[in-house]
C-alpha positions as CSV (number, residue, x, y, z in Angstrom):
1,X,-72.8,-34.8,-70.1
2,X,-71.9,-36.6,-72.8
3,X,-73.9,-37.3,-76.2
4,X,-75.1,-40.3,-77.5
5,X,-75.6,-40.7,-80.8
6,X,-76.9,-44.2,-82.4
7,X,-77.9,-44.3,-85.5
8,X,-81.0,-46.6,-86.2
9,X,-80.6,-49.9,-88.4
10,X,-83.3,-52.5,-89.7
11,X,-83.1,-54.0,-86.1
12,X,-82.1,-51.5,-83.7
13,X,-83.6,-48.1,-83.2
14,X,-82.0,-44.6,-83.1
15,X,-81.3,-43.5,-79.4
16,X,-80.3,-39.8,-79.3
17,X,-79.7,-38.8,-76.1
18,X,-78.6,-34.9,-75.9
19,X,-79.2,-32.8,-73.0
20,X,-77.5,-29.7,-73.9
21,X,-79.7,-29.7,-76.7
22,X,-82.9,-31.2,-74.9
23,X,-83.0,-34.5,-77.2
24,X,-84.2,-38.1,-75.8
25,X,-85.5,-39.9,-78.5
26,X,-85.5,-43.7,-79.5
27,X,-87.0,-44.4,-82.5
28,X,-87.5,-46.7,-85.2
29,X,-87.6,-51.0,-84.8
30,X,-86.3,-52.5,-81.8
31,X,-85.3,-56.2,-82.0
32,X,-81.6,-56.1,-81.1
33,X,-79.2,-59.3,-81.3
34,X,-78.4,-58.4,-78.1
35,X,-81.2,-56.5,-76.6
36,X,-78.8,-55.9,-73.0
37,X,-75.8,-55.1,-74.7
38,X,-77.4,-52.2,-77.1
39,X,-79.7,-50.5,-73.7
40,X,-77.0,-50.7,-71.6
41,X,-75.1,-47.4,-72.1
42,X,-79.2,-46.0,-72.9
43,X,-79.6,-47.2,-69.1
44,X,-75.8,-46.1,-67.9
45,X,-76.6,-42.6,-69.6
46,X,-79.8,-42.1,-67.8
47,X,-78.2,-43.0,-64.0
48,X,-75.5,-40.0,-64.8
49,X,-78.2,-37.7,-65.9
50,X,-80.8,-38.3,-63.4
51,X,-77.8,-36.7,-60.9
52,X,-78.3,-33.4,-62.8
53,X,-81.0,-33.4,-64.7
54,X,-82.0,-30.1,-66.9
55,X,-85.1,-28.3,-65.8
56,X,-87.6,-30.1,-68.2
57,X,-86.7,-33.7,-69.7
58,X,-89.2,-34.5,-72.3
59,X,-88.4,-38.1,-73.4
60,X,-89.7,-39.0,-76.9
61,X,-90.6,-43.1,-77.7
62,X,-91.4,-43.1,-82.0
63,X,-91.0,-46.5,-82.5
64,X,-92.9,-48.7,-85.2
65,X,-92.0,-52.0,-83.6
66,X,-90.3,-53.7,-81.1
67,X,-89.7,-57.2,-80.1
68,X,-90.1,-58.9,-76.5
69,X,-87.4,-58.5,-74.9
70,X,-86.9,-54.8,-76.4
71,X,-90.0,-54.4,-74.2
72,X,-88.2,-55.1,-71.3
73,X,-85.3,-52.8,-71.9
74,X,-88.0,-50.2,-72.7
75,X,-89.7,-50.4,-69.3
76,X,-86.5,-49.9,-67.1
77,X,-85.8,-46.4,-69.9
78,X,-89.3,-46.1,-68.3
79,X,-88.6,-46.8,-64.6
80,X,-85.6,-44.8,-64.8
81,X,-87.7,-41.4,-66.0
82,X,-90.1,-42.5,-63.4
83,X,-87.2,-42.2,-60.3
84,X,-86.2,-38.9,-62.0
85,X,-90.2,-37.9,-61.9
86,X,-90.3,-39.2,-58.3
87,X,-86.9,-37.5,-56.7
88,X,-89.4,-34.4,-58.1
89,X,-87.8,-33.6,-61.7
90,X,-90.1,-32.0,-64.2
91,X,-90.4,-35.4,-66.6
92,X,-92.7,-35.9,-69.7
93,X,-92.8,-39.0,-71.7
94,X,-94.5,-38.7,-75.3
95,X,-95.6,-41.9,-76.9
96,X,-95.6,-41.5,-80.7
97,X,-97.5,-44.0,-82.9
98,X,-98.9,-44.4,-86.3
99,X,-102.3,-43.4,-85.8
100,X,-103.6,-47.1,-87.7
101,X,-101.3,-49.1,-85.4
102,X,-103.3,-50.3,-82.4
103,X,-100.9,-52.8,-80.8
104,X,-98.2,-49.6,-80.8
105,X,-101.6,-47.4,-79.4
106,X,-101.8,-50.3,-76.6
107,X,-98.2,-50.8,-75.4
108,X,-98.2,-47.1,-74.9
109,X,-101.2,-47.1,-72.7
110,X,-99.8,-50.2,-70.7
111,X,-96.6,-48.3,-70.0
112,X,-98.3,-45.2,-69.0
113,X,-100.3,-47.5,-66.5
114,X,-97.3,-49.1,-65.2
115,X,-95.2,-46.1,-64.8
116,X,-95.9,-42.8,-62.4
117,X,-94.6,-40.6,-65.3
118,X,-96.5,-37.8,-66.9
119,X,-97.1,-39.5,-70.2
120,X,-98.5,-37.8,-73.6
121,X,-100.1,-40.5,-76.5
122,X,-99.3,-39.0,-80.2
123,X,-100.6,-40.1,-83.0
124,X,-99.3,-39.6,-86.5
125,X,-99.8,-40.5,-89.9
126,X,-97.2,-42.2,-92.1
127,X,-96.1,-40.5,-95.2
């Protein structure tokens, strides 16, 4: 499967998505120009690796903000974990946020209530 590698800028998070090396990771501020455009290959990526998923897929979310329709794109990442979870896959979802940041808190928990995907809340501190 192949790697991808997107390195974060002021709008648009990192997306690391490695499975030889058990990486899934977006992080940073999402609020794309394009919001469809940058999660499509995310979404592409996850359809070809739900087929053959490795034994354990623990999907990290570390992001510090993210716009409206980021949320959007962020919930089908979500539904797509949650078919893998369902067609009986060992799936995880950890939820990182900065433990003063309520609203990032929040849209965790909302996910976690939307999806049927074992889902972890972490809090952190900023440094």
């Amino acid at each position: 499967m192949e790697t991808i590698k997107i390195m974060g800028t002021d709008d648009t998070p990192t997306v690391i998505l490695d499975a030889e090396n058990e990486i899934f990771e977006i992080s940073g501020r999402s609020l794309p120009e394009d919001v469809t455009a940058f999660y499509d290959p995310v979404l592409s990526w996850l359809d070809g690796y739900a087929s053959s998923p490795n034994p354990k897929t623990i999907f990290t979310f570390k992001l510090v903000y993210f716009n409206t329709a980021s949320s959007k794109l962020l919930l089908d990442v979500l539904m797509k974990l949650e078919q893998m979870h369902e067609a009986g896959h060992d799936v995880l979802v950890r939820w990182y946020f900065p433990e003063d940041d309520e609203d990032m808190q929040e849209a965790g928990e909302e996910y976690a209530d939307i999806v049927d995907v074992p889902f972890e809340q972490v809090s952190y501190t900023l440094s």
